[in-house]
N, C-alpha and C positions, 0 to 999 in steps of 0.2 A: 773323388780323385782330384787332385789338384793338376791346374793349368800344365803344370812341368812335368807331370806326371806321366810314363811313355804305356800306349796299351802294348802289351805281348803280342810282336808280329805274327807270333807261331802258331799254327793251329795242330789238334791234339785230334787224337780216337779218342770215342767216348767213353769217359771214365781216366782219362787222362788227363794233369793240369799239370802248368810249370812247379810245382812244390813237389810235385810226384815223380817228374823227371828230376829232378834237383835230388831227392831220397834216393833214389836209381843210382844215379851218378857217384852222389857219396857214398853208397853201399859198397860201389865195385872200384871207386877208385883207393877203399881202405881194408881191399880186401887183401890178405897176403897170397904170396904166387902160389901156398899150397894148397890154400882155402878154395882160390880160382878154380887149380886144378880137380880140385876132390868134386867140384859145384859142377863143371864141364863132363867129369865123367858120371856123374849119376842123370845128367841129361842122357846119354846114351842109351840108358840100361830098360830093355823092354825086354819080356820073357818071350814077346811073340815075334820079335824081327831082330837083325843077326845085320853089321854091319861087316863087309867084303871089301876086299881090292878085286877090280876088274878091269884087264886092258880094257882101255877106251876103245878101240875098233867093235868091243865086243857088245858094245853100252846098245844099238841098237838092237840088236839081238835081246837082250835080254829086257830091254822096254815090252817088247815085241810080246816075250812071253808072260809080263807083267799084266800088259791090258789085257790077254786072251785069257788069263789066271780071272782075272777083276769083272771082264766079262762074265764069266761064268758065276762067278760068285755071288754077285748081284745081279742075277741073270731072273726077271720078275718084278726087281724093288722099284723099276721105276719107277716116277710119276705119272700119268698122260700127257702127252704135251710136251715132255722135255726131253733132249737131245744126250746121250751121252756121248762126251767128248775124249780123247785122251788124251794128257798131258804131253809135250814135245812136237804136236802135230798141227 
C-alpha cells in the first residue's frame, strides 16, 4: 500500500467487503423499475404467512396473540438457562 494510499473507513459483516458492496450497488442501480419490482415482490411470497392491512390501534392486540400463538409452539424447545423474550416489550 503506498503512503497516499487511504485504508477503508468502513467496517463490513463478515463475509462483506467494499467490492461486494460496489456489485450490490451496481446490480440495483442498473436494474430497470420492472425488474425492481418483479425482485420486491417475490421477496414477499411465502406459502406459510399472508401479508394484511391492520388498523394500528389493533397492532397490539394482535402481537398479543402472536407471542401466546409462539408460546405455545415452541412451548418445550427451550434451552435451560435462557429467557424467552417477546419482541415490542
Amino acid at each position: 500500500m503506498s503512503k497516499h494510499a487511504r485504508r477503508d473507513p468502513n467496517r463490513y459483516p463478515i463475509g462483506w467487503s467494499a467490492d461486494r458492496v460496489k456489485a450490490v450497488i451496481k446490480h440495483y442501480e442498473s436494474q430497470t423499475a420492472d425488474d425492481a419490482i418483479a425482485e420486491a415482490d417475490r421477496a414477499f411470497v411465502n406459502a406459510k404467512q399472508e401479508w394484511v392491512a391492520i388498523p394500528l390501534e389493533l397492532v397490539p392486540v394482535i402481537r398479543e396473540l402472536l407471542a401466546r400463538y409462539e408460546d405455545r409452539r415452541t412451548a418445550g424447545r427451550t434451552r435451560p438457562g435462557r429467557r424467552v423474550t417477546r419482541a415490542g416489550r
